[in-house]
LUMTORDREN-71928 format. One line per field, with one value per residue (C-alpha): x, y, z. Coordinates in steps of 0.1 Angstrom, whole numbers, plus 5000, padded with zeros to 4 digits. Each point is the difference from the previous one (the first is absolute). Layout:
N
east = X, ...
north = Y, ...
up = Z, ...
//
This chain:
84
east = 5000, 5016, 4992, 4991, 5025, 5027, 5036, 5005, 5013, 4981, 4973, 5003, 4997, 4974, 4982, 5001, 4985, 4973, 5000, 4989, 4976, 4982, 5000, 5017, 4990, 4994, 5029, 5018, 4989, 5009, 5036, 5003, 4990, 5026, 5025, 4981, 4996, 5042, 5008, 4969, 5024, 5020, 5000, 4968, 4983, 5010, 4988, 4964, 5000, 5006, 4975, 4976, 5007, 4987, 4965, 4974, 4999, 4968, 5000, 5033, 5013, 4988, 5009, 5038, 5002, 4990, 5021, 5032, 4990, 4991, 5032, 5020, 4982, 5011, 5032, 5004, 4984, 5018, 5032, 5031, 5027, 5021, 5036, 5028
north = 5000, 5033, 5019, 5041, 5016, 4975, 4991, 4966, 4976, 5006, 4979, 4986, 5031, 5007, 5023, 4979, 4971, 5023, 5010, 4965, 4992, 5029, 5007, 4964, 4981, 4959, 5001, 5020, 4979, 4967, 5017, 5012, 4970, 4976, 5024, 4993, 4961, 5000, 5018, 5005, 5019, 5022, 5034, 4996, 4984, 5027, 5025, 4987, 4992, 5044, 5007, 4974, 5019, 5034, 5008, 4970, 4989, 4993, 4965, 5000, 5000, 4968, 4981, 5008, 4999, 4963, 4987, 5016, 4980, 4972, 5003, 5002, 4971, 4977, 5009, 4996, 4961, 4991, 4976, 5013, 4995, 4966, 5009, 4984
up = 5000, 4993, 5031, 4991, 5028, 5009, 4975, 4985, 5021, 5032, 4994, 5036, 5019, 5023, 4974, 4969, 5019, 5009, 4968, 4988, 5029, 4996, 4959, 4988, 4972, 5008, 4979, 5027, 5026, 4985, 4997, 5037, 5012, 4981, 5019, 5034, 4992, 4995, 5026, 5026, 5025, 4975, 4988, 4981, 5035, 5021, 4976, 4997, 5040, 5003, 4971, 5018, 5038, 4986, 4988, 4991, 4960, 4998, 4986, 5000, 5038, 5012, 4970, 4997, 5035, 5000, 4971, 5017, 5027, 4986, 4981, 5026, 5020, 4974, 5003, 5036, 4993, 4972, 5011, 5001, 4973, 5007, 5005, 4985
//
């Protein structure tokens, strides 16, 4: 999404992820959350956790908030990596 008031290459600050909550495409969405599903604790996370702490999205508070968590619950089940 090409966001109206921030430079290229800061598509995981705190105001382009609001940016594509509040105005996004599905398009966008599908996009923001392959970065959540690879790395539900990374920059992309933390961004969407600060956009989801401010003001409600109607419609779109409750559901983000739940895939990050459901996200990150399946991370914290899934079994650790075998060392060799």
């Amino acid at each position: 999404m090409r966001h109206r008031h921030l430079y290229p290459g800061f598509e995981d600050s705190t105001a382009a992820v609001a940016d594509v909550l509040d105005r996004g495409s599905l398009e966008d969405w599908r996009e923001l959350a392959r970065h959540l599903r690879a790395d539900p604790f990374g920059r992309h996370a933390a961004a969407v956790e600060r956009v989801l702490a401010g003001p409600h999205l109607y419609g779109t508070t409750v559901l983000w908030t739940r895939y990050l968590a459901t996200l990150r619950q399946q991370v914290a089940r899934a079994p650790a990596e075998p060392r060799t």
